[in-house]
C-alpha positions in Angstrom: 196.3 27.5 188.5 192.5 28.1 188.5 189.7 26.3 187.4 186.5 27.3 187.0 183.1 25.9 187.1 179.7 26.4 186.3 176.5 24.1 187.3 173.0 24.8 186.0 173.3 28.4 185.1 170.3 29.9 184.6 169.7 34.1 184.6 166.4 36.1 184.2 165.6 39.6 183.9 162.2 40.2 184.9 160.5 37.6 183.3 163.1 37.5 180.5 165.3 34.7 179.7 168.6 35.7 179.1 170.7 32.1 179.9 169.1 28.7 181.0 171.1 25.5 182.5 174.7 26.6 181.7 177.0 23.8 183.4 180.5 24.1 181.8 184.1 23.8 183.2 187.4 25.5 182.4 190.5 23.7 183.4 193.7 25.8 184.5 195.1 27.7 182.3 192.7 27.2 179.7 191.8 30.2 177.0 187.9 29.8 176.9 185.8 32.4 174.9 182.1 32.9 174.8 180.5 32.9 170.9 177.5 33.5 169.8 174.8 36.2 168.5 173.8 39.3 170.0 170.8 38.4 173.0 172.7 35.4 173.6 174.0 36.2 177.0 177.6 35.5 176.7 178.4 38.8 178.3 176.1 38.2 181.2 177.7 35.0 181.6 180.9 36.6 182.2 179.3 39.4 184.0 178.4 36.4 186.4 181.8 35.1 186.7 183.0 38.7 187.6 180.4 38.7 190.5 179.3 42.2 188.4 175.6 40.0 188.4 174.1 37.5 190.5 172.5 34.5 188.8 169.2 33.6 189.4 169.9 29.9 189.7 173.1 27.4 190.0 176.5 27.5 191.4 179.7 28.9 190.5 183.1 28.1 191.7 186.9 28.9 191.6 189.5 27.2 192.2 187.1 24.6 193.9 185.4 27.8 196.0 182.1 28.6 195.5 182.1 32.1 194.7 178.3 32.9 193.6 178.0 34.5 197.4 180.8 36.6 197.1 181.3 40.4 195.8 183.7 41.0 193.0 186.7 42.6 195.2 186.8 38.8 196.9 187.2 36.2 193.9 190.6 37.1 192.6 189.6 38.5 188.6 190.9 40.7 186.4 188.3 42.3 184.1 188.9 44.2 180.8 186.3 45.7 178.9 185.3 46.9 175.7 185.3 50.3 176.0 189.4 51.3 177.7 187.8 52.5 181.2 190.8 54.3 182.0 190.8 57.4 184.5 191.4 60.2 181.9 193.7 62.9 184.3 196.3 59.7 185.1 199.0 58.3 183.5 199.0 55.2 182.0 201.9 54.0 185.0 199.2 55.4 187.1 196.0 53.7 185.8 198.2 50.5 186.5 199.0 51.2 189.8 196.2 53.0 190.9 194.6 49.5 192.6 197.5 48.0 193.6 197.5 51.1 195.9 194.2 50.5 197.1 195.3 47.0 198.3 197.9 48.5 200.1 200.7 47.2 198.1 204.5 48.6 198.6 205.6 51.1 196.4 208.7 48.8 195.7 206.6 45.6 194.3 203.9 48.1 192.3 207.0 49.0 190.4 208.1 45.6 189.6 204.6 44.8 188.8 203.9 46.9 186.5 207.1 47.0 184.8 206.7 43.5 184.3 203.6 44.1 182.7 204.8 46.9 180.6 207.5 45.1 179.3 205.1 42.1 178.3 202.8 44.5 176.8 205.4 46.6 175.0 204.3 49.8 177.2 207.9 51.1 178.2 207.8 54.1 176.6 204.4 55.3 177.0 203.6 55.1 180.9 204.1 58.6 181.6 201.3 59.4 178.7 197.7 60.0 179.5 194.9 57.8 177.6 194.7 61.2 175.2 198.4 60.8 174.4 197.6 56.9 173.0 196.0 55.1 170.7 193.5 52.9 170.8 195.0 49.8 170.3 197.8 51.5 172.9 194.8 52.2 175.2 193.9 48.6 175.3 197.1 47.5 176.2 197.5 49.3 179.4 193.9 48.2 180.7 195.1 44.7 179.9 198.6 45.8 182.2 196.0 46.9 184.7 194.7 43.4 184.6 197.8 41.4 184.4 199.5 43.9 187.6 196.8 42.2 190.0 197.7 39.1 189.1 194.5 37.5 189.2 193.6 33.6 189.1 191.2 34.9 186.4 191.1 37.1 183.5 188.0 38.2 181.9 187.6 40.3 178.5 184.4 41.5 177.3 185.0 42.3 173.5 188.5 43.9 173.9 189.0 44.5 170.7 185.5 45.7 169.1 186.4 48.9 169.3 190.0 49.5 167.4 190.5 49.2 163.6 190.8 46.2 162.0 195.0 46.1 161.7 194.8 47.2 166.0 192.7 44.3 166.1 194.4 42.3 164.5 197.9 43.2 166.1 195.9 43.5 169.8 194.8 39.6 169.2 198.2 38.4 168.6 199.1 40.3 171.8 196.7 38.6 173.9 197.9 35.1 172.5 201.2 36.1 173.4 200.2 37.1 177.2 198.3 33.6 177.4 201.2 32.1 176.5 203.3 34.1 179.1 200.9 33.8 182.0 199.7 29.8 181.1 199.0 29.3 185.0 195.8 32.1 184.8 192.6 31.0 182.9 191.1 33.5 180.4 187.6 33.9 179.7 187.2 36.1 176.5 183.5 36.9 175.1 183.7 38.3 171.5 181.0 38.3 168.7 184.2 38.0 166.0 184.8 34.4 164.6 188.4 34.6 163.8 189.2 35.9 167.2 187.3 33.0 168.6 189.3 30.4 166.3 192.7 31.7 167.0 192.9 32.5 170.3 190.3 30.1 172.1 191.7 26.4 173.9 188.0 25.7 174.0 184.7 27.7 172.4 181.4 27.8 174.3 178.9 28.4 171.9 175.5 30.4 173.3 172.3 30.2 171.3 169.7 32.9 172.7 167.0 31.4 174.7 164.2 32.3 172.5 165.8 29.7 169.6 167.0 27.1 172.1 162.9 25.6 172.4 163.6 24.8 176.2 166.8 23.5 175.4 170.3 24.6 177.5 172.0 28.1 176.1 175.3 26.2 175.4 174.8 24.6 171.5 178.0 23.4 171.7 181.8 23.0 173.4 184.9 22.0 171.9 188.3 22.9 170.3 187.9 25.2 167.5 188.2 22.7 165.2 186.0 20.2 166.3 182.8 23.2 166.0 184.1 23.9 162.6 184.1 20.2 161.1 181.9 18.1 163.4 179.2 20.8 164.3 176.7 19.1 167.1 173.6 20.4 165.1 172.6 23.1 162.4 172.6 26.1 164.5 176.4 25.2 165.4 177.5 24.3 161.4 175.2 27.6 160.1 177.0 29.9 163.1 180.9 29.0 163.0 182.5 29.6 159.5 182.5 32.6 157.3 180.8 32.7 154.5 178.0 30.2 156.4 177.7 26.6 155.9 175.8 25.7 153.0 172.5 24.1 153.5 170.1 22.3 151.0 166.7 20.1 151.8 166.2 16.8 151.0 164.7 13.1 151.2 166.9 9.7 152.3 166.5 7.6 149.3 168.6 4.9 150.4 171.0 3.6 153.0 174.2 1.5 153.5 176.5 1.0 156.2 178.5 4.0 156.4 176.6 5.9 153.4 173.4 7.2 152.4 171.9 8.8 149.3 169.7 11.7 149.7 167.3 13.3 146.7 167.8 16.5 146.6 166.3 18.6 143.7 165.8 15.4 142.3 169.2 14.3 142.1 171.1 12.0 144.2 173.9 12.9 146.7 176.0 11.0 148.9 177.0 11.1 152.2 179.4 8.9 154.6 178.0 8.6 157.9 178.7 6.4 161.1 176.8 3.3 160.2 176.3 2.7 164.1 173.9 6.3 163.8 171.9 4.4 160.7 171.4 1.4 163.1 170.0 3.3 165.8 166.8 3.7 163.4 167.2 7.8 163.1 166.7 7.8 159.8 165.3 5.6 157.1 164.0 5.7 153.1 162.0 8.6 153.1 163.2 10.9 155.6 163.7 14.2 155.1 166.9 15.8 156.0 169.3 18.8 155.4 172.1 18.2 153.9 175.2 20.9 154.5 178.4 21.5 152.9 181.0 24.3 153.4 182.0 26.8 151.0 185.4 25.4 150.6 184.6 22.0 150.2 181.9 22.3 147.1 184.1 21.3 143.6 184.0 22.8 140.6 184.5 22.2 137.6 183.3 18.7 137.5 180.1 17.1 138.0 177.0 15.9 136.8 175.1 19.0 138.3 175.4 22.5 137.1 175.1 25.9 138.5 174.8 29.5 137.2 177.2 31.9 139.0 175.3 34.8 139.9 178.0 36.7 141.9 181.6 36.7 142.6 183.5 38.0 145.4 187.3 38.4 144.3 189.4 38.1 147.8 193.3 37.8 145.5 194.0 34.2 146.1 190.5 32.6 146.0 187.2 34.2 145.3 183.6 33.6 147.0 181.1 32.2 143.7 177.7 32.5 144.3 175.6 30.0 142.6 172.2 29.1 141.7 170.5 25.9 140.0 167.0 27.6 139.7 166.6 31.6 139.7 163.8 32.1 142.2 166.2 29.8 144.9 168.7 31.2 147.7 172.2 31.0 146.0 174.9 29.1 148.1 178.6 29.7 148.0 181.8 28.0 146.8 185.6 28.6 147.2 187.1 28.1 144.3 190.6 29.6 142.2 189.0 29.6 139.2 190.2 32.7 137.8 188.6 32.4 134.5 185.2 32.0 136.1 182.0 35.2 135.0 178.7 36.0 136.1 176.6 34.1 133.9 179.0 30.9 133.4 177.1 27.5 133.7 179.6 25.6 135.7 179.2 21.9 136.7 180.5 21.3 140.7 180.4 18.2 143.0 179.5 17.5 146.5 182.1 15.4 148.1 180.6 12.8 149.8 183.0 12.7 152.7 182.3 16.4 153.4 178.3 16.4 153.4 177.1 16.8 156.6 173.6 15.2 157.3 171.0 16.9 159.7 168.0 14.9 160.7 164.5 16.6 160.7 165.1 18.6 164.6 168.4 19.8 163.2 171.2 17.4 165.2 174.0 16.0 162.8 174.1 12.6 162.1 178.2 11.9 162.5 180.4 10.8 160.0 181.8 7.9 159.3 185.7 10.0 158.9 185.8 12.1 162.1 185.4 11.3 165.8 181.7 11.6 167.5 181.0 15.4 168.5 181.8 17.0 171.8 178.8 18.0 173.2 177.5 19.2 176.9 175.5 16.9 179.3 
């Protein structure tokens, strides 16, 4: 089993930014994937790992070696990438074995290999075809077996999946969770720009702000389980990034504080929030600060409430719908989950916001944690 680990990352292209001060590690057997928008640099960042790039500053190492010296051929990964890169005139049994040859390999144990792979990979039947004769999401798969036949101490994918359909994508993704689970002594670095993949697949999510936004700060926003992003976001750009439809977010002023709550103004009325009354003591906030308060979509109640809201869309999805509501025409609507079925464009509806589900955002955007969940994981 591999580890991997990164220490003060920085890359430049030119005079560019592309990452700055990436330190992260990825313990054996770990599913890891790279988030974040496009100009973020989560490709390059693998690209680094694969030795495909050199980085301009700071250390990488596997399996305890540093390997930032060393060409690709010497540090024992397996890339696939998004688009198949499969030689066209060879089968896919070829395609497969096509670098095991160029190791040298016997032609004995490049048969077991990369029968092993086709069974995992469901690719019996189809290793006499040429990439013409396949599919796309059939394609994928045997550049995956010509991964997996090298047996590498690290995998790397660079947006697998982009390309297919969205049932292939879904059907590929459960396929790759399956291989994880089959190969759990290699570590698996996956870079995708697609949420859900991220949250099903991924042990652990590094999430990459691009440079330009990060005001000098490190291009990792945040690391952690999938869950932990998703309900104890380190700062706004993390709770506005993960989830889909986006975090809501609304401005307003600390009116009072108590241990473990505060009340914040907002459109002048009040709304309450449970925080960690060891953050209040720490004098971050006080009467009068301003803040952004955040809520997800799912969390907002309806139907109840002293505040009101006009629904000025609705997004039907069968079991739930998306409302979008408004207290005041000329502002930015924001969005809540509901079951209402009865609900119209137009309806006045009264809603709540939960007070153990507001998040609280101090004035340079880092959460203030709450009182119900742990403290965030963060990077040093």
């Amino acid at each position: 089993m591999s580890s991997i680990q990164l220490t003060h990352i920085s890359k430049r292209f030119g005079e560019t930014d592309v990452l700055r001060g990436v330190s992260l590690t990825i313990e054996p057997g770990e599913f890891c994937v790279f988030i974040g928008p496009s100009g973020c640099g989560k490709s390059t960042l693998l690209r680094l790992i694969a030795g495909l790039d050199d980085p301009s500053a700071g250390e990488i190492k596997i399996d305890g070696r540093r390997v930032d010296h060393l060409p690709p051929a010497e540090r024992n990964v397996a890339m696939v990438f998004q688009s198949y890169a499969l030689y066209p005139h060879m089968s896919a049994f070829e395609n497969m074995a096509f670098g095991l040859r160029h190791q040298g390999l016997a032609g004995r144990e490049i048969d077991r290999r990369i029968a092993e792979a086709s069974r995992i990979l469901r690719l019996e039947a189809l290793l006499q075809r040429k990439p013409r004769e396949l599919s796309g999401g059939q394609r994928q798969r045997v550049a995956i077996g010509r991964a997996i036949v090298r047996q590498p101490k690290v995998f790397l994918f660079d947006e697998p999946l982009s390309n297919l359909d969205a049932s292939l994508r879904a059907a590929t993704r459960i396929e790759i969770a399956k291989l994880h689970r089959g190969l759990g002594s290699a570590s698996m670095v996956y870079v995708t720009h697609d949420q859900v993949e991220a949250m099903t697949l991924a042990d652990k999510i590094v999430l990459l702000r691009p440079v330009a936004e990060g005001k000098g700060m490190p291009s990792i926003a945040q690391i952690g389980d999938p869950l932990a992003l998703y309900h104890r976001p380190a700062n706004r750009y993390v709770a506005g990034f993960i989830g889909s439809p986006a975090m809501n977010f609304v401005s307003g002023t600390v009116s009072h504080m108590t241990e473990g709550s505060l009340t914040v103004r907002m459109e002048g009325s009040p709304v309450a929030a449970r925080v960690d009354g060891a953050a209040l003591a720490e004098d971050r906030l006080k009467a009068g600060s301003d803040v952004t308060l955040g809520i997800r979509p799912e969390h907002i109640e309806l139907g109840h409430g002293e505040r009101s809201a006009v629904v000025s869309h609705l997004e039907h999805l069968g079991e739930h719908s998306y409302a979008y509501l408004t207290t005041d025409p000329h502002a930015e609507p924001f969005t809540a989950k509901t079951s209402m079925s009865a609900l119209r464009v137009g309806d006045t509806v009264p809603f709540t916001f939960p007070p153990q589900h507001v998040h609280v955002f101090t004035a340079d955007g880092t959460a203030v944690p709450r009182v119900d969940v742990p403290a965030h994981r963060v990077p040093a």
